[in-house]
DOMARVO-481941 format. One record per residue (C-alpha): residue number from 1; residue in three letters; z, y, x. Coordinates in steps of 0.5 Angstrom, whole numbers, plus 500, padded with zeros to 3 digits. Each point is the difference from the previous one (the first is absolute). Layout:
<nodes>
  num  residuo   zz   yy   xx
  NUM      ALA    Z    Y    X
...
</nodes>
This chain:
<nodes>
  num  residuo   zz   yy   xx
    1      UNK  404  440  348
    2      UNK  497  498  506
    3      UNK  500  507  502
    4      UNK  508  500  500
    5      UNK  501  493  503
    6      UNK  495  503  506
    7      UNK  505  506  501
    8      UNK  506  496  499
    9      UNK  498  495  506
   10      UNK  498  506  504
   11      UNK  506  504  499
   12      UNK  504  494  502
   13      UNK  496  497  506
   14      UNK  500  508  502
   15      UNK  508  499  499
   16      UNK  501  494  504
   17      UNK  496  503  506
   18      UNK  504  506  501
   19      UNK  506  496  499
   20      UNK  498  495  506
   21      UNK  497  507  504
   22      UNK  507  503  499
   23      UNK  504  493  502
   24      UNK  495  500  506
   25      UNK  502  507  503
   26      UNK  507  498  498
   27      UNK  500  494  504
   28      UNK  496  505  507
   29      UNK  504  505  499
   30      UNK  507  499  499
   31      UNK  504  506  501
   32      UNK  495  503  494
   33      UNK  503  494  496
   34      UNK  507  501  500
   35      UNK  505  506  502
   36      UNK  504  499  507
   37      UNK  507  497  499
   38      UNK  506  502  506
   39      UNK  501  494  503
   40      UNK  508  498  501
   41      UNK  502  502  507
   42      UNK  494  504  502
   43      UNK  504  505  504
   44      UNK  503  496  507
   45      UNK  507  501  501
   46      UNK  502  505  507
   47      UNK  506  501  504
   48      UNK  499  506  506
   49      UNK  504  500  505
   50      UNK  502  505  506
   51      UNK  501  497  507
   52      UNK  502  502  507
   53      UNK  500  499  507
   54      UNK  504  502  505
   55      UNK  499  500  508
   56      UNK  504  504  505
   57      UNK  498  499  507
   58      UNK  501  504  506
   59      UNK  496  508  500
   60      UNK  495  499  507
   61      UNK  498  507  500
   62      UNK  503  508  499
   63      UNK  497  507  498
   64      UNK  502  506  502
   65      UNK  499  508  498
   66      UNK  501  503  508
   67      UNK  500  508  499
   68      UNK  502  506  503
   69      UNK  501  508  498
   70      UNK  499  506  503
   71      UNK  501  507  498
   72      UNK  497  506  504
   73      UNK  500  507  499
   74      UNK  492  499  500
   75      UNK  495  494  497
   76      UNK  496  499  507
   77      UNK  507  499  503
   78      UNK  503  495  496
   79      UNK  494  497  500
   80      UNK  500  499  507
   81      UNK  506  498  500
   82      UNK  501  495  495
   83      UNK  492  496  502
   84      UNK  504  500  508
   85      UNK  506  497  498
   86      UNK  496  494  494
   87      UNK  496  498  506
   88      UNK  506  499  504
   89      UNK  502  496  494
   90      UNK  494  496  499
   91      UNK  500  498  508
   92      UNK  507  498  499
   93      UNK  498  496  494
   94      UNK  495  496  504
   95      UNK  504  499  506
   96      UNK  505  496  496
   97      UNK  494  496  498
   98      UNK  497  503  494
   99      UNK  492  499  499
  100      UNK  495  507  500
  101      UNK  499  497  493
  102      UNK  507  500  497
  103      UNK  500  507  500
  104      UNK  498  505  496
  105      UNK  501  507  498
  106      UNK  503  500  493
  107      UNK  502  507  498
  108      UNK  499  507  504
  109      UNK  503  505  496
  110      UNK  500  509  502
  111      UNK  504  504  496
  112      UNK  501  507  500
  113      UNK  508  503  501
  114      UNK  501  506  497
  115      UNK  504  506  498
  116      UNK  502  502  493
  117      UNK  500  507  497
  118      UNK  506  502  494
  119      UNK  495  497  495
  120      UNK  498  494  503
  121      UNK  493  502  503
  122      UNK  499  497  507
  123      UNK  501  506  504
  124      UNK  498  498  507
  125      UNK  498  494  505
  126      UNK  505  497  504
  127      UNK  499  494  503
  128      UNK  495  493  499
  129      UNK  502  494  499
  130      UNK  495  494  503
  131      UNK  503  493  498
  132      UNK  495  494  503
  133      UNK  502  493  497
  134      UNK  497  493  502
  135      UNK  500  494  497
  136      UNK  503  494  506
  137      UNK  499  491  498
  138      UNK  505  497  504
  139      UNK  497  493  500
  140      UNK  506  497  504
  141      UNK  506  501  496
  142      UNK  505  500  506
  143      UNK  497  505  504
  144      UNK  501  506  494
  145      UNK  506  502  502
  146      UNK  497  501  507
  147      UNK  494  504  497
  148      UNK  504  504  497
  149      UNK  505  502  506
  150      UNK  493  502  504
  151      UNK  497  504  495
  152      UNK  507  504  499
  153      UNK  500  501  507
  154      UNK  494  503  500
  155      UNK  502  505  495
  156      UNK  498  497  493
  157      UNK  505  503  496
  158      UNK  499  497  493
  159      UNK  500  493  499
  160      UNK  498  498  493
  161      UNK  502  492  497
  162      UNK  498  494  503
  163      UNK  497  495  496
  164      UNK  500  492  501
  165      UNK  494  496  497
  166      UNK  496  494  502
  167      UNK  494  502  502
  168      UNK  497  494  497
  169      UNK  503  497  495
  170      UNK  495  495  497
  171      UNK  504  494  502
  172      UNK  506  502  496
  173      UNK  496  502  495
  174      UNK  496  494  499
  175      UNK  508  496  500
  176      UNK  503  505  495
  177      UNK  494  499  495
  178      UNK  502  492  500
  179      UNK  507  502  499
  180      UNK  499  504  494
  181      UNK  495  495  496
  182      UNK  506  495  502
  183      UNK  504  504  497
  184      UNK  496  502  494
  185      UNK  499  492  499
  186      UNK  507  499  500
  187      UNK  502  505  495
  188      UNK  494  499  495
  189      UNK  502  493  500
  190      UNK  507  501  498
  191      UNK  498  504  495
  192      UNK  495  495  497
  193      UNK  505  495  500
  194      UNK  504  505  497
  195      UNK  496  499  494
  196      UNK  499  494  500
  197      UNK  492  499  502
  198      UNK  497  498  506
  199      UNK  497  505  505
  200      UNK  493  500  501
  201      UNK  495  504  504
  202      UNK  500  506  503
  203      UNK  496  505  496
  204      UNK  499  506  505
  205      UNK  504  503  506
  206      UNK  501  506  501
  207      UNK  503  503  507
  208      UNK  504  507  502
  209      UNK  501  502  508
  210      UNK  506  503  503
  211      UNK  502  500  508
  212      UNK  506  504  501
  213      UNK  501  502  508
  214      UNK  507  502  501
  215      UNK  502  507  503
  216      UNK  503  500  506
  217      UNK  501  508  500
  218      UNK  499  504  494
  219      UNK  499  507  499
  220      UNK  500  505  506
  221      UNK  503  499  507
  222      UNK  500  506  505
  223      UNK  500  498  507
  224      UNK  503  507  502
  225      UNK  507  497  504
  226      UNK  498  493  501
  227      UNK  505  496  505
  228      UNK  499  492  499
  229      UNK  495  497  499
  230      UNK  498  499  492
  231      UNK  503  494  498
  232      UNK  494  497  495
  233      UNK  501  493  496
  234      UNK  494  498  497
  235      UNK  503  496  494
  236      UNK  495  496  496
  237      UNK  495  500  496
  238      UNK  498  497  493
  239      UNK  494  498  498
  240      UNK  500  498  492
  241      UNK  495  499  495
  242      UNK  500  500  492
  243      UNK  496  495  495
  244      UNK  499  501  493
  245      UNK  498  492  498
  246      UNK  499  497  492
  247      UNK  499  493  500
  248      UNK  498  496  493
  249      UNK  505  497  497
  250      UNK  499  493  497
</nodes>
């Protein structure tokens, strides 16, 4: 009897240890206790929006392809010839202002004239064709139209497109940036107010680029009967920049 009582008071003593044991592991660990619950509103509600930002200003400086084209009936004639007439080129080029470093060579193309058989075989060698081309910055607008006059008289026979650009387009950049975040707040507004919520801070930005010089003249131009002068507009050139904002909503 005694013997029963002892082993019941143990077995209940033991019971209420584990039991107070579990309570307190409970009590220090309570993600152990209960199972996670989703709480109500846990994800945030977003708007993205595309913004853009527009500058024209006027082009400060120009490109040119300044080339000549010569046909020989042997390659060191065609050569000579062709390295004669592009340094008279360049020093036209640098008399009407061009700087030594806004000139660069390009392209230098020899190609192999030839005759053709019945079947299609090339039968002989006829001529070489030696074509030299130079890359020209024109940093004073106003001046392309001269520049190009001196290098056709000087015996450039090929006159690639000219390109107006900004040299340095950072200060519009910078300006064309500010637009487009304007432009993005304006409209991720609207849609906020469209939904009947308030719109709240932004959550991530991102930009995208883009700086459209304008063509003066497109394609290929050849100088063979020049007269008048060449009349060059330099036009205008823009400056935009694109941005993808998400705001939070409230």
């Amino acid at each position: 009897m005694n013997a029963q009582r002892f082993t019941r008071r143990t077995i209940a003593q033991i019971g209420a240890i584990a039991l107070v044991a579990t309570t307190l592991f409970a009590g220090t660990h309570p993600t152990l206790a209960q199972e996670a619950t989703p709480v109500a509103g846990e994800h945030t509600a977003t708007v993205s929006v595309q913004g853009s930002g527009i500058v024209t200003t006027s082009p400060d400086t120009a490109s040119v392809q300044l080339g000549v084209t010569i046909t020989a009936e042997t390659l060191a004639d065609a050569q000579e010839q062709a390295s004669a007439q592009m340094q008279e080129i360049i020093a036209a080029v640098k008399n009407a202002g061009v700087e030594d470093k806004d000139i660069q060579t390009s392209n230098y193309y020899v190609s192999v004239m030839q005759n053709y058989d019945s079947n299609g075989n090339p039968s002989e060698v006829v001529s070489f064709q030696v074509q030299n081309q130079v890359n020209v910055i024109i940093r004073d607008v106003d001046n392309v139209g001269a520049v190009l006059d001196d290098a056709v008289a000087a015996g450039a026979n090929t006159v690639y497109g000219v390109n107006f650009y900004v040299d340095d387009s950072s200060e519009f950049t910078s300006e064309a940036r500010k637009l487009a975040v304007d432009d993005a707040n304006q409209r991720a507004q609207e849609l906020a107010e469209a939904a009947g919520m308030t719109l709240g801070p932004i959550v991530s930005i991102v930009e995208g680029y883009s700086s459209g010089p304008i063509y003066g003249m497109g394609g290929v131009a050849r100088a063979d009967a020049a007269g008048a002068a060449a009349p060059i507009q330099a036009g205008s050139a823009t400056i935009q920049v694109d941005v993808t904002v998400t705001y939070q909503l409230i």
